[in-house]
Every structure is written in structure tokens, then in C-alpha cells.
Wavefront OBJ file of the C-alpha trace (Angstrom):
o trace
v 0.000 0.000 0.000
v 1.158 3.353 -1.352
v 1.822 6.044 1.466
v -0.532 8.663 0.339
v 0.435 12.010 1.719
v -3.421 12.998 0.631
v -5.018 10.254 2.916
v -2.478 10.195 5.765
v -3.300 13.998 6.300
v -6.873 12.873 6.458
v -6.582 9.766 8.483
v -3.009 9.657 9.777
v -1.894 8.767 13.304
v 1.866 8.639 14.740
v 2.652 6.743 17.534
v 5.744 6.667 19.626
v 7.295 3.239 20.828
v 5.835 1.401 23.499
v 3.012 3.248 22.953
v -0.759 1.672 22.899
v -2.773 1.539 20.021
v -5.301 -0.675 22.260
v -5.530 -3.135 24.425
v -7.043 -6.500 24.703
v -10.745 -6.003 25.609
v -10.867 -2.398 24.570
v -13.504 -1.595 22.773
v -13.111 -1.498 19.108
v -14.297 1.882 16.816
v -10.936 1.728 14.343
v -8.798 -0.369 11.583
v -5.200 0.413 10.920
v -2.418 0.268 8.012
v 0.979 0.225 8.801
v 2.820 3.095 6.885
v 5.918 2.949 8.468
v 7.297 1.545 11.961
v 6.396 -2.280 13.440
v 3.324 -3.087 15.666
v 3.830 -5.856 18.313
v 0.175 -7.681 18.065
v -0.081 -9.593 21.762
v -2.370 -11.648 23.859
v -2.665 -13.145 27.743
v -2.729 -16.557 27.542
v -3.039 -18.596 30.784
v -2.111 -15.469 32.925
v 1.154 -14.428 30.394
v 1.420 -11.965 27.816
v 2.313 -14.042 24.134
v 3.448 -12.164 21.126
v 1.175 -13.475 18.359
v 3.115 -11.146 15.494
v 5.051 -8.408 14.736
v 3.118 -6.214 11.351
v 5.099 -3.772 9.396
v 4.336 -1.471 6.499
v 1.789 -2.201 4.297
v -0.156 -5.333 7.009
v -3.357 -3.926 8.217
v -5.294 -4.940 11.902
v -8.033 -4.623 13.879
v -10.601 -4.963 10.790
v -12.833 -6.552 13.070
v -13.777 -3.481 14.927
v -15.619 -1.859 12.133
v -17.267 -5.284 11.069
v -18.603 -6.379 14.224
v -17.798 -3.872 16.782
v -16.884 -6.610 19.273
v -14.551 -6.117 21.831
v -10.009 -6.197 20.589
v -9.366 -10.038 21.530
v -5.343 -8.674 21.225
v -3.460 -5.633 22.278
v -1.291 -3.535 20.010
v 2.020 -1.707 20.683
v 4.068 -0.155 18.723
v 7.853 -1.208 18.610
v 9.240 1.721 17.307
v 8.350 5.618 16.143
v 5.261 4.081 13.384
v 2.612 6.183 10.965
v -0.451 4.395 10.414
v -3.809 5.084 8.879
v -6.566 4.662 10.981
v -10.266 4.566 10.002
v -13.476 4.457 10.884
v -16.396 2.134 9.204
v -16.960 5.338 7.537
v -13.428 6.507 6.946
v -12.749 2.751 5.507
v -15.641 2.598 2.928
v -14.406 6.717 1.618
v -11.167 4.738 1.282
v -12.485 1.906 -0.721
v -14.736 3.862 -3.115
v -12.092 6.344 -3.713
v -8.620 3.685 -3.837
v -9.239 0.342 -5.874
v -5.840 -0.506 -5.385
v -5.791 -0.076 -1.655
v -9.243 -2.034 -1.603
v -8.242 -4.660 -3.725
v -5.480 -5.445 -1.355
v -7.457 -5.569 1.590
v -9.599 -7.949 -0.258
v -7.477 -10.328 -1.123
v -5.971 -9.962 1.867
v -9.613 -10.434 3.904
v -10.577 -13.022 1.724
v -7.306 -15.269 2.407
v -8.070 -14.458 5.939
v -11.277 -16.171 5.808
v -10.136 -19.139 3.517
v -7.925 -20.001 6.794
v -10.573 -19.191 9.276
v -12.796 -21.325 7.037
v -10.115 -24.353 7.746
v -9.455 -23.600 11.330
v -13.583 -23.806 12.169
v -13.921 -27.142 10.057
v -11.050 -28.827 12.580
v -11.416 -26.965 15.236
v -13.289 -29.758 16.867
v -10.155 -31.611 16.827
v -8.422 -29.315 18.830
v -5.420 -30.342 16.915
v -2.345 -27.302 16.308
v -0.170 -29.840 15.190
v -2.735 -30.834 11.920
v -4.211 -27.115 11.753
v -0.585 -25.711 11.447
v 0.001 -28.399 8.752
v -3.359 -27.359 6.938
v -1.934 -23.488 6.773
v 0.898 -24.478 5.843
v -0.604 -26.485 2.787
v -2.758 -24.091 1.455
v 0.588 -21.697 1.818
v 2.145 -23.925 -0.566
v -0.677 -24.279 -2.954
v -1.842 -20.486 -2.875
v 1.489 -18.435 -1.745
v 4.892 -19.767 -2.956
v 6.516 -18.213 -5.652
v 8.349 -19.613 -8.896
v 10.510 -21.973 -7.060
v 7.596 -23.166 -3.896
v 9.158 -20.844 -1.686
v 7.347 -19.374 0.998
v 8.386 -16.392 3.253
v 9.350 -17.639 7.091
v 8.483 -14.737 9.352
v 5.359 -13.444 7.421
v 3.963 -17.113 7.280
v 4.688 -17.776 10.851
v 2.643 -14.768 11.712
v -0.080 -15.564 9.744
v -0.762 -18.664 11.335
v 0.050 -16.818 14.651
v -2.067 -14.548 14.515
v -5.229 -16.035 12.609
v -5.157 -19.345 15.697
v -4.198 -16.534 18.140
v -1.809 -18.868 18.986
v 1.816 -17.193 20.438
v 4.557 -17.350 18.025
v 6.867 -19.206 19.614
v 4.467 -22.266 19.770
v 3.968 -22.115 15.640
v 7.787 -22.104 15.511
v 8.170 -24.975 17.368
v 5.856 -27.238 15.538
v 7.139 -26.011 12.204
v 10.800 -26.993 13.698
v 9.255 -30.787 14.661
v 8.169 -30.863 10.704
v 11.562 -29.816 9.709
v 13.239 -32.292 11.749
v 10.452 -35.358 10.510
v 11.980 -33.786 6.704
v 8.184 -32.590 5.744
v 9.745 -29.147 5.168
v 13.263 -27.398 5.039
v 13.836 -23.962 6.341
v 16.300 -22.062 3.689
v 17.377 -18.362 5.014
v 14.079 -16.725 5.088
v 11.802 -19.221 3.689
v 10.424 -22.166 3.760
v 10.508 -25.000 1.194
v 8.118 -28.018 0.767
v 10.051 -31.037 0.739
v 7.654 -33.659 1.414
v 4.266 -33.235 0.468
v 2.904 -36.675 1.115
v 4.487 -36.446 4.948
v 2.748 -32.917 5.613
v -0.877 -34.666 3.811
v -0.207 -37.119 6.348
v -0.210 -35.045 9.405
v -3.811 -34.147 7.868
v -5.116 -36.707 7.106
v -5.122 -38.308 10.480
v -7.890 -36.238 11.580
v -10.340 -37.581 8.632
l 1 2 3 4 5 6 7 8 9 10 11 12 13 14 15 16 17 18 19 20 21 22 23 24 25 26 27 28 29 30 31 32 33 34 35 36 37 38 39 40 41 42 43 44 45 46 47 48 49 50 51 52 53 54 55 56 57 58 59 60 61 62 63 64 65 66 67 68 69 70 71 72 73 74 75 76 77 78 79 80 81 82 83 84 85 86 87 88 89 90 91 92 93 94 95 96 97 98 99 100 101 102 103 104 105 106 107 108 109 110 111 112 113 114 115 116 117 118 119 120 121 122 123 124 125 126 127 128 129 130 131 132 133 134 135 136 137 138 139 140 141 142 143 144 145 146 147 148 149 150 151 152 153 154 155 156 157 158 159 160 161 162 163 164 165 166 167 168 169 170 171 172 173 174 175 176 177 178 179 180 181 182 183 184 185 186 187 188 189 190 191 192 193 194 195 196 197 198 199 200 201 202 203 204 205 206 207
């Protein structure tokens, strides 16, 4: 997403780091878009604070709140000095009508959003991470690798992170046990299928 001096003077916000955007159980009024800076995305678990992610410029959060106008299930702080746009339900549909480019993005973005969450409710039953993190990472594969079935590390871990609202550190480990059983290889910054039949397996023993 382009930073448009037009719409930041019209919806921009700078916050300073360690500063609150809002915290878990806040209410909700507001969706952001990173311009510039990194926003820790966090949530109490058991009694201890979890990061779930860490967004930078361009991810957007907090959709929710002009959707449904429930209550932030995750509290955001920003890392360092960050710009961000933030809108209201109004604010966001002026953007849409006005931007295609900007709402494409969000839509594809939104729409891959609820492909996962679409997974996630059909096993969550199951109560499985191990075979849900395999799932995400399968449609990853299939929807998100580029030329050579790479797929970006960090920005897939979040996803996953943040869509189970499961902390970060937990989705690492499990995607180091599938390294180690050889259904994927981590290479520098992304990951690479190297098994396909092993990760279907993990699957398929919740069928």
C-alpha cells in the first residue's frame, strides 16, 4: 500500500514506541495500516502476555472493529516511532470507493483471511495445532509460494500466529518438529516443501 500524503493527512496517526494503540478487551471503533514503523500484536494466555506477530508497512489490523464492533481479543504496541492510517467504518468505505488498489489489497488480503478461518472452524473440533498448522501451511504452498515453492518464514509464521491466536513461539516450534520429521526445510528466510505426502499425512489423520 502506497503512502498517500493525501489520505495520511486525512486519516493519519503517529505513535511513539511502546506506545498503545489498544488493548485486549478495549472496545473497538478503528482499523489500521501500517505506513511505516512495526506493531507488536499480543495476547494473555493462561495469565502471560504471548506475542502473536510483529506487522510492518503495508499489514493492516483490527478490521474486526468496524465489522462487528466486538470487543479487541489482542493488544497492540508499537515497537518503534510508526505512521499508520486509521479509520473508521466510515473513513474505511471513503477509502475503498475512492482507492481500488488499496481495496483490492485488503480484499485479497480479507478473503485469504477467511479461507484459513474457514479451515481452522472445520477442525477446530479436533483441537489439533499440530494438523491445523500443517493445513496453513498447505494451502501456503498451494496459494502463496513463488516460482521456485518458496514461501516467506516470518510473514507465514505470523499468519498462522495470529489467525489461531496462537503465540509465536508455539507455531515455531511445531514447524521446527516438521523440519526435523523432513516434511519441510527452512532455507534463510523461507520455507521449502520437501515432502508433500508427509505434511498430507499429518492431515489426514484427523479424517
Amino acid at each position: 500500500m502506497s503512502d498517500d500524503s493525501g489520505l495520511y493527512n486525512k486519516f493519519g496517526i503517529t505513535i511513539n514506541p511502546g506506545e498503545y494503540l489498544f488493548k485486549e478487551g478495549d472496545e473497538g471503533e478503528k482499523m489500521y495500516i501500517i505506513q511505516t514503523g512495526n506493531i507488536r500484536i499480543s495476547k494473555i494466555i493462561e495469565g502471560t502476555e504471548h506475542e502473536l506477530a510483529v506487522l510492518g508497512k503495508g499489514d493492516f489490523f483490527g478490521e474486526m472493529a468496524i465489522v462487528t464492533n466486538e470487543k479487541r481479543t489482542a493488544t497492540a504496541t508499537a515497537l518503534n516511532k510508526s505512521d499508520l492510517l486509521a479509520f473508521d467504518k466510515q473513513g474505511f468505505l471513503s477509502l475503498i470507493n475512492k482507492n481500488a488498489k488499496i481495496a483490492l489489497n485488503i480484499i485479497e488480503k480479507l478473503c485469504r483471511r477467511v479461507q484459513k478461518l474457514h479451515i481452522q472452524i472445520q477442525h477446530m473440533g479436533r483441537k489439533n495445532l499440530r494438523t491445523l498448522v500443517a493445513l496453513y501451511l498447505s494451502q501456503a504452498f498451494k496459494n502463496d509460494a513463488d516460482a521456485d515453492g518458496r514461501i516467506p518464514y516470518d510473514a507465514s509464521v505470523n499468519d498462522i500466529s495470529l489467525s489461531l491466536e496462537i503465540p509465536f513461539e508455539n507455531i515455531e516450534s511445531i514447524i521446527q518438529d516438521f523440519q526435523e520429521e523432513e516434511m519441510i526445510t527452512k532455507e534463510e528466510t523461507e520455507l521449502v516443501l520437501k515432502n508433500k505426502k508427509k505434511l498430507d499425512a499429518v492431515i489426514e489423520k484427523c479424517h
